[in-house]
C-alpha positions as CSV (number, residue, x, y, z in Angstrom):
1,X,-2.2,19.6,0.0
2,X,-3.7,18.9,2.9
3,X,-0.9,19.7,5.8
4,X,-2.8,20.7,9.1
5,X,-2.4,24.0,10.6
6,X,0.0,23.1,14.0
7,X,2.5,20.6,14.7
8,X,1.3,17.4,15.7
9,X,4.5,17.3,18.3
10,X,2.8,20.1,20.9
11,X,1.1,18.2,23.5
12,X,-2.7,19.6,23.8
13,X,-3.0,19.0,27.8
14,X,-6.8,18.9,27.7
15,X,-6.3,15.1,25.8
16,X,-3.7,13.4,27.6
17,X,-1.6,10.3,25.8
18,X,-3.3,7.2,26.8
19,X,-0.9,4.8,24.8
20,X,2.0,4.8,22.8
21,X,4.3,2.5,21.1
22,X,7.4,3.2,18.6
23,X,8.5,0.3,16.8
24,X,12.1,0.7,14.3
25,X,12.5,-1.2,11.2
26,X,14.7,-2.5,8.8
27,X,14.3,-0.5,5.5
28,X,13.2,-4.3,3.8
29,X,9.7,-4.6,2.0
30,X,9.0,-7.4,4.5
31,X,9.4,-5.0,6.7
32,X,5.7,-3.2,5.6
33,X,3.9,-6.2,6.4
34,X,5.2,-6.6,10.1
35,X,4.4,-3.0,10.6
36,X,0.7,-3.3,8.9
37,X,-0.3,-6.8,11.0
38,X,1.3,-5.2,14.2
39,X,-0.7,-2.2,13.9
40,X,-4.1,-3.8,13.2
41,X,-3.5,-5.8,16.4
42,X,-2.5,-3.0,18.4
43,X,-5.1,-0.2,17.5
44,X,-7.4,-3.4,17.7
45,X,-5.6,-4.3,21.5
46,X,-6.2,-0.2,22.2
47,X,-10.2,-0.8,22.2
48,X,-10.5,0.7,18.4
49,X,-11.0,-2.1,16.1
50,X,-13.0,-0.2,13.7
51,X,-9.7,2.2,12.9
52,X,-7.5,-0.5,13.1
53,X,-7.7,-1.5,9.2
54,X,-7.8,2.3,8.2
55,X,-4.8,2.6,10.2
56,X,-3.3,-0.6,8.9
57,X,-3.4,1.1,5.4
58,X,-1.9,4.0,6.7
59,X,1.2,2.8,7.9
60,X,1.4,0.4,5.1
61,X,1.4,3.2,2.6
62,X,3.7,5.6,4.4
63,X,5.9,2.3,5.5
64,X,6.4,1.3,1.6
65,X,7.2,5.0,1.2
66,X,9.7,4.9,3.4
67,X,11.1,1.9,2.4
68,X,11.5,3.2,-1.4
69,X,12.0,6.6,-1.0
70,X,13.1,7.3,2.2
71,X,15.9,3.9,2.6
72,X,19.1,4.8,3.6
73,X,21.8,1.8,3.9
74,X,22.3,1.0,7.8
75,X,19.2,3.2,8.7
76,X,15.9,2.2,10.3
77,X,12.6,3.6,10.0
78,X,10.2,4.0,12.4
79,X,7.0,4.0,13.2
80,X,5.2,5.4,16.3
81,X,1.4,5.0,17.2
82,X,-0.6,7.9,19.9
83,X,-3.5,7.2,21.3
84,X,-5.4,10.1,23.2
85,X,-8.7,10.4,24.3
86,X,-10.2,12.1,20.9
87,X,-7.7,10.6,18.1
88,X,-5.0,8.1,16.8
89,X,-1.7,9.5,15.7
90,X,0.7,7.6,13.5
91,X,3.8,8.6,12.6
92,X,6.4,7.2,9.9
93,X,9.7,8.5,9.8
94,X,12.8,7.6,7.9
95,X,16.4,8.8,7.1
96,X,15.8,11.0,3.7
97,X,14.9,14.4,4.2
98,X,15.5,15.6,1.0
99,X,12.2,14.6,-0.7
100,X,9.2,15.2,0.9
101,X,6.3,14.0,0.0
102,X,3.6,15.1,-1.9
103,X,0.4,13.1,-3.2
104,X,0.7,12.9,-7.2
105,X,-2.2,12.7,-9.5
106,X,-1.8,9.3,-11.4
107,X,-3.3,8.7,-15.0
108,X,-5.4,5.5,-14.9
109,X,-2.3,3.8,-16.9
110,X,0.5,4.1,-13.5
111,X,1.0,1.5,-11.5
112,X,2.2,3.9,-8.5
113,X,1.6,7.4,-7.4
114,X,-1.5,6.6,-5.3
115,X,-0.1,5.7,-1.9
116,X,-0.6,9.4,-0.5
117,X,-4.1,9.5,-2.0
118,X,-5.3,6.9,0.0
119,X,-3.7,8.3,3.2
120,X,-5.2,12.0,2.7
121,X,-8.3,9.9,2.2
122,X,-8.7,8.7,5.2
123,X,-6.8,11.2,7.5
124,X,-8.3,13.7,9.6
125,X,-5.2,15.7,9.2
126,X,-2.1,14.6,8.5
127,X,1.5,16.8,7.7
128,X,5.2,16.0,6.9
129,X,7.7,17.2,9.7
130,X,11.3,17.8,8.6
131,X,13.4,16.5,11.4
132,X,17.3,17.1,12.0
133,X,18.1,13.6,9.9
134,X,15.1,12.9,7.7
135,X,11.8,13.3,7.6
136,X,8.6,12.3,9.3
137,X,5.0,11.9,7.9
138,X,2.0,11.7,10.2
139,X,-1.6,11.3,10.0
140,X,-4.6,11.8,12.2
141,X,-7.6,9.7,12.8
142,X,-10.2,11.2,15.1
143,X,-11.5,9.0,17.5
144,X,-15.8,8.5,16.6
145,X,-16.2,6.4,19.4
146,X,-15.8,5.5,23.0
147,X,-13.4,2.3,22.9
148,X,-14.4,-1.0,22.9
149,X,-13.7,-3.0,26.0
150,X,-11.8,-6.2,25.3
């Protein structure tokens, strides 16, 4: 697995947060698609629009996780976007701690079991973080370029 080495949650002072944004959401499959689109736009909006699909994919993956694994009745998840000066951080968390996740290896017959493939994929790094209530699972992306002025 490929877990990095520190949690993502200590601040590095030398690459200060330039923006964030934590959005909740209702544990609904619909749901998955309002949390892809608004990320695209947003990494997009942040000057990155070359991540912004990769990170599209991202949360879709880890928000249909959430959703089917990670649903509990009356609970949100949530996802939460970082952007520093060197990388993208995205972070879904949901209500179910007790499962964490692990990337499977799928015959060519299954119809699932593929979702955390693509995310270590394209990940620079990414982890799972049990919180106090649940579980969070974040991912990476370092930053290539300067941003693009919009």
């Amino acid at each position: 697995m490929a877990f990095a080495p520190q949690d993502p949650r200590i601040p590095d002072p030398n690459d200060p947060v330039v923006h964030h944004d934590r959005v909740d959401y209702s544990p609904f499959p619909k749901s998955v698609t309002f949390a892809r689109r608004y990320t695209a736009r947003l990494v997009a909006h942040w000057g990155h629009p070359a991540l912004a699909d990769d990170a599209a994919l991202i949360v879709s993956e880890l928000a249909s996780n959430a959703v089917l694994h990670g649903g509990v009745p009356g609970r949100h998840f949530r996802v939460q976007l970082t952007l520093t000066k060197t990388l993208l951080r995205i972070a879904v968390s949901d209500a179910k701690g007790e499962r964490l996740p692990q990337p499977r290896r799928p015959t060519p017959d299954d119809k699932f079991g593929r979702g955390l493939l693509i995310v270590r994929a394209l990940a620079t790094r990414w982890g799972v973080r049990e919180r106090t209530v649940g579980k969070e699972v974040w991912v990476e992306l370092d930053l290539a370029t300067s941003p693009v002025e919009l």
